[in-house]
MDAnalysis code that builds the backbone (N, CA, C; Angstrom):
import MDAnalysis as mda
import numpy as np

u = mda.Universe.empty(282, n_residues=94, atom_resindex=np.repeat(np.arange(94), 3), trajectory=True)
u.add_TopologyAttr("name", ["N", "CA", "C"] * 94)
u.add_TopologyAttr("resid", np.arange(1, 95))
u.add_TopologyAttr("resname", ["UNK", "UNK", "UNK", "UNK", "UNK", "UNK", "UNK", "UNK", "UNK", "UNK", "UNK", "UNK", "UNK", "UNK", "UNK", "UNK", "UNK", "UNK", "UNK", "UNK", "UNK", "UNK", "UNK", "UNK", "UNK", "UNK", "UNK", "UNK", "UNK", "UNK", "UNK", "UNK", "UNK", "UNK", "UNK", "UNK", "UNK", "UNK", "UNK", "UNK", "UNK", "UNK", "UNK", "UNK", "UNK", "UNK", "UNK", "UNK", "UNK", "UNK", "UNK", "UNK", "UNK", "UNK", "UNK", "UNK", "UNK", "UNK", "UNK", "UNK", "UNK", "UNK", "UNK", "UNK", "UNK", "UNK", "UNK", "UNK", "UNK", "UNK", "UNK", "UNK", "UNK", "UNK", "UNK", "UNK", "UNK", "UNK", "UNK", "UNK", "UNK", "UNK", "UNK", "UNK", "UNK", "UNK", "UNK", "UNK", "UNK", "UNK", "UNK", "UNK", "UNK", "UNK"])
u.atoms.positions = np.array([
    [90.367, -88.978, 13.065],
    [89.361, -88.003, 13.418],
    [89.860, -87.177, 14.607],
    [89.336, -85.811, 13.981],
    [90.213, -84.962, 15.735],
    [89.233, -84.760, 16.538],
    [89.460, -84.276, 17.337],
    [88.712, -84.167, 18.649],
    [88.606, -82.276, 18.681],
    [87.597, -81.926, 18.319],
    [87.264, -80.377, 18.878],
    [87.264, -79.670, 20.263],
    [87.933, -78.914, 20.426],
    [87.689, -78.653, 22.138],
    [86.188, -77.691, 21.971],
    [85.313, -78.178, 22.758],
    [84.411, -77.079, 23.113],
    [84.366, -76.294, 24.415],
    [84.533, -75.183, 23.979],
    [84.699, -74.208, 25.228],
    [83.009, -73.986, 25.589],
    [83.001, -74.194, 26.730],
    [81.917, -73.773, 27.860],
    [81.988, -71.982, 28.447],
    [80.626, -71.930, 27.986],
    [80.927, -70.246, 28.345],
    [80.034, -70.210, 29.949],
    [80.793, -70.080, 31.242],
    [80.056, -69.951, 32.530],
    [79.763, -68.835, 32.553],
    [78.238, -68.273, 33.937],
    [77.922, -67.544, 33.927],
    [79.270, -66.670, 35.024],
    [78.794, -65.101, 35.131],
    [79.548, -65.062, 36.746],
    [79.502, -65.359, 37.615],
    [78.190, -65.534, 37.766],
    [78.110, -65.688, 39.239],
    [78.298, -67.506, 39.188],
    [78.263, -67.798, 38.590],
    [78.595, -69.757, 38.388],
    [80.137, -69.491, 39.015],
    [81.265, -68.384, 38.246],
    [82.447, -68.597, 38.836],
    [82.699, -67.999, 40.451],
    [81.866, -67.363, 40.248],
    [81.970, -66.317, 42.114],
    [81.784, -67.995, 42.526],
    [80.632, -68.009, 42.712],
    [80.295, -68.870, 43.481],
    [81.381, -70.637, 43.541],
    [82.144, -70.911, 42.388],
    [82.624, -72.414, 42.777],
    [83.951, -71.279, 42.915],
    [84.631, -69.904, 42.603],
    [85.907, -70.135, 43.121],
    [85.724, -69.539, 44.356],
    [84.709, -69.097, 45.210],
    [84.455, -69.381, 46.585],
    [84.353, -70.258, 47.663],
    [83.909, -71.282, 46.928],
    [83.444, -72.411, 47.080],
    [85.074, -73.294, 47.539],
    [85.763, -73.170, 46.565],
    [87.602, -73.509, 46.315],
    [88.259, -72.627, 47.445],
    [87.750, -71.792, 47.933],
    [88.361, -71.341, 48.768],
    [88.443, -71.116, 50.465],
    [86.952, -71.228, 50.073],
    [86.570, -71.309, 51.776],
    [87.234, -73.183, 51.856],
    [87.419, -73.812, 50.892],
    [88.228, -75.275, 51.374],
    [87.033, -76.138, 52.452],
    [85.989, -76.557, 52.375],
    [85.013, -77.197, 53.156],
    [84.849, -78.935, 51.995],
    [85.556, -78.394, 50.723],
    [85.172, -79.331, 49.836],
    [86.198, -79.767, 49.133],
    [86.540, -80.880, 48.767],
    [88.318, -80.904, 47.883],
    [88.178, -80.674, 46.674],
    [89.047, -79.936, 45.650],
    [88.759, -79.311, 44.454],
    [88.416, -80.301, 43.823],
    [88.342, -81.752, 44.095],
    [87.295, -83.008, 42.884],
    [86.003, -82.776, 43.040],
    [85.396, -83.033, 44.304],
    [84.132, -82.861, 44.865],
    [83.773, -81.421, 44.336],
    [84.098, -80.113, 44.095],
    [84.060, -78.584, 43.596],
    [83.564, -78.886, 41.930],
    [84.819, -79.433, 41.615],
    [84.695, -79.753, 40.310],
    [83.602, -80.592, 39.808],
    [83.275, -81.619, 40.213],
    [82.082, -82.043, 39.856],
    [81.316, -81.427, 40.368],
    [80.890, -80.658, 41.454],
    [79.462, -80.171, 41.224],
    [79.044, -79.044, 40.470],
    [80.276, -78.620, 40.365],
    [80.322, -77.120, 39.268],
    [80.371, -77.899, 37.699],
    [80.637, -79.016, 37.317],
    [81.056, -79.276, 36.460],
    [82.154, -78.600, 35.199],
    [83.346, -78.106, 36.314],
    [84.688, -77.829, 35.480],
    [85.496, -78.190, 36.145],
    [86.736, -77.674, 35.077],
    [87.904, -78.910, 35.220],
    [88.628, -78.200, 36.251],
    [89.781, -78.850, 37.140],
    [90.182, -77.939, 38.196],
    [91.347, -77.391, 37.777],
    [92.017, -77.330, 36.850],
    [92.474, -76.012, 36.093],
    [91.849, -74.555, 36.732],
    [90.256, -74.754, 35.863],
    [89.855, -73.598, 35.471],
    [89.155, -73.195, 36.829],
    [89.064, -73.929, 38.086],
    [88.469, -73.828, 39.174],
    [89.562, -72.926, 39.694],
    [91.317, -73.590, 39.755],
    [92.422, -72.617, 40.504],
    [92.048, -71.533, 39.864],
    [92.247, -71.137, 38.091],
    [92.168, -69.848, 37.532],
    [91.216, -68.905, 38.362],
    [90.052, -69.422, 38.520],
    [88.822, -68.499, 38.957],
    [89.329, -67.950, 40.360],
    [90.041, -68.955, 40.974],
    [90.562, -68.648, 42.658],
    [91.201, -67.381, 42.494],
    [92.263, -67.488, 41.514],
    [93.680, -66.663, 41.734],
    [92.841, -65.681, 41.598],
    [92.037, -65.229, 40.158],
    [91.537, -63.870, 39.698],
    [90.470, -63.559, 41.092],
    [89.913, -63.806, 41.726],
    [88.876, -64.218, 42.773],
    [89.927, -63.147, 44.091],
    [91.102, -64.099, 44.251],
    [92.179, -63.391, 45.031],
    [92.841, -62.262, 44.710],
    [93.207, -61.804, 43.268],
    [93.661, -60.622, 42.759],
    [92.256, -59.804, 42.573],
    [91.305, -59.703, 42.032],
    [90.585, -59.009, 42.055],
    [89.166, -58.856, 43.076],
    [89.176, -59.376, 43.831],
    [88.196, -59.156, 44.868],
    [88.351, -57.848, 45.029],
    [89.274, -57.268, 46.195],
    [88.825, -56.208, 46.268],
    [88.376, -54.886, 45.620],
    [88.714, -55.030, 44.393],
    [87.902, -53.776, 43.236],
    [86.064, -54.064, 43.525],
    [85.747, -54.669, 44.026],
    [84.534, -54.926, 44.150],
    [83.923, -53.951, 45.175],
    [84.626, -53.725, 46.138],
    [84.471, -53.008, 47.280],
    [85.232, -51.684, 46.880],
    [85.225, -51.077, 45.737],
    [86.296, -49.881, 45.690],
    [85.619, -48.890, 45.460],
    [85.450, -47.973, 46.143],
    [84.303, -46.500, 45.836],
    [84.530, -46.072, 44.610],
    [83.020, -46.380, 44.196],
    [82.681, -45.705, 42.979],
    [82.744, -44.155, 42.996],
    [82.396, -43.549, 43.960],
    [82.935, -41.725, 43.466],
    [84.233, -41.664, 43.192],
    [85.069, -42.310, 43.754],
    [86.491, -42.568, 43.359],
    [86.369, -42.453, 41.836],
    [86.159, -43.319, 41.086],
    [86.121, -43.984, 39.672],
    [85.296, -42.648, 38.974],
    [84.522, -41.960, 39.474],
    [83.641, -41.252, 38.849],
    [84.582, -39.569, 38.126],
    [85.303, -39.573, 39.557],
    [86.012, -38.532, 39.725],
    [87.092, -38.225, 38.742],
    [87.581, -39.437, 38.328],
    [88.425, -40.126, 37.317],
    [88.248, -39.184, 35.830],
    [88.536, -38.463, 34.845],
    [88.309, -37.972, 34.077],
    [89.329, -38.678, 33.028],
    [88.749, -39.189, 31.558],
    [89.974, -39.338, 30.373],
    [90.055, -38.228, 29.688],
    [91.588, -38.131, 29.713],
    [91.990, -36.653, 29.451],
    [91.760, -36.438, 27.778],
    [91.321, -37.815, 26.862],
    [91.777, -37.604, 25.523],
    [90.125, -37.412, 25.593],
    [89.353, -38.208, 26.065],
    [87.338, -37.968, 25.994],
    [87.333, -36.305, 26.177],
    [87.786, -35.540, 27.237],
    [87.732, -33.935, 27.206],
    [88.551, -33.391, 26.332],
    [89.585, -33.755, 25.628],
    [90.161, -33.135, 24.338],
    [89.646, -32.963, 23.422],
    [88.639, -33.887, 22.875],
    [87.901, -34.599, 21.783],
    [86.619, -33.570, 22.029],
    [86.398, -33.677, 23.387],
    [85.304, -32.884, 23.429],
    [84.938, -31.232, 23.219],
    [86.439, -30.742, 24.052],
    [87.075, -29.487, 23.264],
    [87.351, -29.050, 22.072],
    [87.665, -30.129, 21.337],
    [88.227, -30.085, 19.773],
    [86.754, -29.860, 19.172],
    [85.732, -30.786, 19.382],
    [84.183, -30.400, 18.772],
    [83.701, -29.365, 18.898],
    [83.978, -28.906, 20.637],
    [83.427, -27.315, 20.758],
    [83.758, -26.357, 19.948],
    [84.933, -26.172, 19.927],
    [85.966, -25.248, 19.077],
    [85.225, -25.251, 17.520],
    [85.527, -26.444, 17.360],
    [85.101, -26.826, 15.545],
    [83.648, -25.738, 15.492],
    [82.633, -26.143, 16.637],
    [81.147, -25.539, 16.321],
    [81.619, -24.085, 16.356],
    [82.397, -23.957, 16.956],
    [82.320, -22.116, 17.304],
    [83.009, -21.353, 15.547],
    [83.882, -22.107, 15.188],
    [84.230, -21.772, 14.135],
    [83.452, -21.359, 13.225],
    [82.832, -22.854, 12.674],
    [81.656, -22.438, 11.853],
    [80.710, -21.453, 12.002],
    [80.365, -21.438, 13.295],
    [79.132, -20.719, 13.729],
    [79.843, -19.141, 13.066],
    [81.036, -18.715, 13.412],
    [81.679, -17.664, 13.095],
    [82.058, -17.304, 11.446],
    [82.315, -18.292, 10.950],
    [82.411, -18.364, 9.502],
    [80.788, -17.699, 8.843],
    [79.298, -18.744, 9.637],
    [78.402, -18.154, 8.464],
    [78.267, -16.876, 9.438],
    [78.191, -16.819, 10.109],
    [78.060, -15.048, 10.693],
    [78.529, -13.906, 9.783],
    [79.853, -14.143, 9.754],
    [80.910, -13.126, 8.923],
    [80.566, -13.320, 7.266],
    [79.687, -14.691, 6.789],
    [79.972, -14.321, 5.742],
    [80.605, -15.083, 4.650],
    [81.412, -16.038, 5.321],
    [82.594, -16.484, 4.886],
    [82.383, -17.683, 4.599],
])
């Protein structure tokens, strides 16, 4: 008989909070792990991403806003164009 792994789906803030928890170091990652109830694998994982991505958290959103995808305004040009066509086609006739 095999053994199924069941994956546990945590919330976010379940991981904010124990790979904070792992980091401020007040607790040893066994004591973490059991009260979070995960394995300390997935406690380091949460740290590292915790350490690589923290600061996007704090990253100005007008920044991000300002940001334009150049293929979303192509697409959007390409539709304009298309309407003007038609619009010109039943005008004329055609």
């Amino acid at each position: 008989m095999t053994k199924e792994k069941i994956r546990k789906k945590h919330s976010k803030q379940l991981k904010f909070k124990a790979a904070l928890a792992l980091y401020k170091s007040e607790k040893t990652i066994s004591q973490i792990s059991q009260e979070y109830g995960v394995h300390q694998n997935v406690l380091q994982r949460w740290k590292k991403k915790l350490m690589e991505e923290g600061p996007e958290v704090f990253e100005d959103q007008r920044q991000k806003k300002s940001v334009i995808d150049p293929s979303a305004d192509l697409e959007r040009k390409i539709g304009q164009l298309t309407m003007e066509v038609d619009f010109l086609k039943k005008v004329l006739g055609q």
